[in-house]
N, C-alpha and C positions, 0 to 999 in steps of 0.2 A: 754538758754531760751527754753521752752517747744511749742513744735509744737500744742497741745492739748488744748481745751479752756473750761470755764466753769469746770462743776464737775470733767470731766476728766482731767483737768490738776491739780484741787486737789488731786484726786485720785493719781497719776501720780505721783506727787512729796512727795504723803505721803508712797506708796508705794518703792520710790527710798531712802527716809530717811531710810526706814526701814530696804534695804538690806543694806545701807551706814552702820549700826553699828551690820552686822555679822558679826560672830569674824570668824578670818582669821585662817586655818589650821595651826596647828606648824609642821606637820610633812611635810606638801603637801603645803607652801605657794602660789607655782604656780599651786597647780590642785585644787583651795577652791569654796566651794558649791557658795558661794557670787557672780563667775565671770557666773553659771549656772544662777541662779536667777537674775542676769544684762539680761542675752540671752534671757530670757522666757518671760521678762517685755517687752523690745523692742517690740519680738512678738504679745504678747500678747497686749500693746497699737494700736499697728497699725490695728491692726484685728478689735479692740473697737473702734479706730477712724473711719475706714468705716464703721460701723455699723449705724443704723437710727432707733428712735421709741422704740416700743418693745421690739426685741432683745435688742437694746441697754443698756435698763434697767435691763433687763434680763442677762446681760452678768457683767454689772458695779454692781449689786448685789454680782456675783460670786465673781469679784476681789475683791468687798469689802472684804467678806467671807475669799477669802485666805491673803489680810490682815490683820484680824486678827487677823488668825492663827501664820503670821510668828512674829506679832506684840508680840502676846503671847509667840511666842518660844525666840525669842530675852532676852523678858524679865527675863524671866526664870519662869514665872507664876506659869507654872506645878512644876516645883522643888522646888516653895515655899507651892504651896494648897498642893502636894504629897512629905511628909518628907519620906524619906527613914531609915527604921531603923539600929539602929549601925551592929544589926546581919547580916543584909545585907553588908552593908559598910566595914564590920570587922569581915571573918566568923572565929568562932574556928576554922575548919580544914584546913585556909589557913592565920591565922594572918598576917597582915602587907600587904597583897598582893597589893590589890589597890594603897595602902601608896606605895608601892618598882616601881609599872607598872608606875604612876606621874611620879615620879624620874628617873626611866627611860627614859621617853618620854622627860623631862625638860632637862637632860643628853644630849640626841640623839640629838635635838634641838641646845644646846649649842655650842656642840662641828657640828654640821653639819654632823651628819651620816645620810647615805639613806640604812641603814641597817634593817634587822629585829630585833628587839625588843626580848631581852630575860629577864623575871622573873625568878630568881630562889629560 
């Protein structure tokens, strides 16, 4: 149950949804952006719970704001309005690369190395 009332416990819990479906590090399962952005919300409510008037509109704007943003990165918003072209994805002077670095990373993942990564 949320300590916060009114808008900011909407806020609160839309923002908590939000971090609830970042995707979890495969390489760093225990070092993933999700368990920062849990830290920063804490903070960052409690600061907004004290706050009165004004500020407080002023600050519950912000969060909204960076709501948003993570709302949109979640989504993948950007990576759907900015397609990336194949030439990018797949240069001549290095075919397959991206495709080989996945497979690696899916590899590393599998088998549980905490090694560094090599393309060749």
């Amino acid at each position: 149950m949320s300590r916060y009332t009114g808008k900011l416990s909407d806020l609160y819990q839309s923002y908590a949804r939000v971090i609830g479906q970042w995707p979890t590090d495969k390489l760093r399962p225990t070092h993933c952006y999700k368990s920062v952005l849990k830290a920063q919300m804490k903070t960052k409510f409690d600061r907004l719970n004290s706050l009165r008037g004004e500020e407080l509109s002023r600050e519950a704007g912000l969060v909204e704001q960076e709501l948003e943003a993570l709302s949109n990165l979640v989504s993948n918003k950007y990576r759907s309005q900015y397609k990336v072209s194949d030439a990018l994805v797949d240069p001549i002077s290095n075919k397959g690369y991206y495709t080989k670095l996945l497979e690696s990373i899916d590899t590393a993942v599998k088998s549980n190395k905490r090694t560094s990564l090599r393309v060749d």
